[in-house]
C-alpha positions in Angstrom: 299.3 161.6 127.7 300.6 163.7 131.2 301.2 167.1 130.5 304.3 168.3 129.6 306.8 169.3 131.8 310.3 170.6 131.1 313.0 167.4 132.1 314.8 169.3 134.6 311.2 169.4 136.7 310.3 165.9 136.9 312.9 163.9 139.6 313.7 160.4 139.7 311.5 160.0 142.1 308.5 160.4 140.2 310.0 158.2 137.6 310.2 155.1 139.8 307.0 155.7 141.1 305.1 156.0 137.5 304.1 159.2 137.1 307.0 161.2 135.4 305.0 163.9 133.9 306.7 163.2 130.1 304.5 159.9 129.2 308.2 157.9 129.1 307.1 154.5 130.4 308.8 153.0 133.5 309.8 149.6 133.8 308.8 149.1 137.2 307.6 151.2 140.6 311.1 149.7 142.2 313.8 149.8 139.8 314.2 152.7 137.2 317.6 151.8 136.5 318.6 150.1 133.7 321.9 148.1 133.0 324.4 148.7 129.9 322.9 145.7 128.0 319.7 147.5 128.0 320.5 151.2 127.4 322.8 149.5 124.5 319.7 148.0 123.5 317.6 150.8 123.5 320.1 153.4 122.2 320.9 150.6 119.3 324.0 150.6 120.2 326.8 148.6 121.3 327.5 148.0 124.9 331.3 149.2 124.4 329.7 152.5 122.7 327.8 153.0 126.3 330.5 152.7 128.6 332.7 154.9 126.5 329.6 157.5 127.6 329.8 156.8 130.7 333.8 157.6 130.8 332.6 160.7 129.1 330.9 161.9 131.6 327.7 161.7 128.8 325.4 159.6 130.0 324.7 159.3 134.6 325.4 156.4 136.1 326.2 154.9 139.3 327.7 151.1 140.3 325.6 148.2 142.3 327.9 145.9 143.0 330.2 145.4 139.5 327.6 146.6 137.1 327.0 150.3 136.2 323.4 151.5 136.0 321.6 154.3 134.7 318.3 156.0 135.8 315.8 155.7 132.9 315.1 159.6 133.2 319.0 160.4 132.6 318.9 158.4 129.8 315.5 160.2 128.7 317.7 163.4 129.3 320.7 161.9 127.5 318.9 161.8 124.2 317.0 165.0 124.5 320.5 167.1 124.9 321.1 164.5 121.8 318.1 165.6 120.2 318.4 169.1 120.7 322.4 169.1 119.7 321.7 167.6 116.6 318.9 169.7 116.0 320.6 173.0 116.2 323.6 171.3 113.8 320.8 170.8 111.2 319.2 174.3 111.3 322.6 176.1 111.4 323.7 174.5 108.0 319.9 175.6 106.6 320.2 179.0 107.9 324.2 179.3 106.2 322.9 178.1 102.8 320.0 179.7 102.5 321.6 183.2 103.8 324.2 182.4 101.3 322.2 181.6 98.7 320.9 185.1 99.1 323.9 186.5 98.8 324.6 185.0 95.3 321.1 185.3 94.1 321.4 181.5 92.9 320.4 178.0 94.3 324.4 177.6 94.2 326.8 178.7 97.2 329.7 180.9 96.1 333.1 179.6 95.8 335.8 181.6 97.6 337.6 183.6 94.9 
C-alpha cells in the first residue's frame, strides 16, 4: 500500500492518473468521475439520497451534458468528513457517560433532581 498522505495533498490529478497516494483504487487513467447510479451504489444508497447531497452542497459535483458527476477523490473525502463526524459523535457520548458516571460513583447516570 502507498504511503499515507493527508486527502487535502493528493489532487485529482493524481487520482485519474493512478497514483493517489491513499491506496483508493481508480476506475480508469481517463475518467475518475463517477455518475449518481454509481456513487448511490457505492454509498448504498439511493440515487434520490445522492442528489439531495449534491443540493446540499455535501458531496462535489459538476454536470456533462444532463448528468451530474463526481470525482472519485471527493467522494473518498465525502466519507472521510463522514467518518470523522460520526466519529467524534461517538466519543463525545463515551466521554459524557463515563465523566458522569464519575460523578455518581455508579455505572448509572444521575437523574436531574
Amino acid at each position: 500500500m502507498a504511503t499515507e498522505r493527508p486527502l487535502e495533498q493528493v489532487s485529482n490529478t493524481e487520482v485519474s492518473n493512478g497514483t493517489n497516494g491513499r491506496g483508493y483504487p481508480n476506475r480508469s487513467a481517463f475518467d475518475p468521475a463517477l455518475t449518481v447510479e454509481e456513487v448511490a451504489e457505492r454509498l448504498k444508497i439511493s440515487p434520490a439520497t445522492v442528489y439531495a447531497l449534491l443540493r446540499a452542497g455535501a458531496l462535489t459535483s459538476y454536470k456533462v451534458g444532463r448528468s451530474w458527476r463526481i470525482d472519485e477523490l471527493d467522494l473518498v473525502k465525502y466519507i472521510e468528513r463522514q467518518k470523522a463526524r460520526h466519529g467524534a459523535e461517538l466519543h463525545g457520548v463515551a466521554i459524557a457517560e463515563s465523566s458522569n458516571n464519575r460523578r455518581t460513583g455508579s455505572g448509572e447516570a444521575s437523574q436531574p433532581e
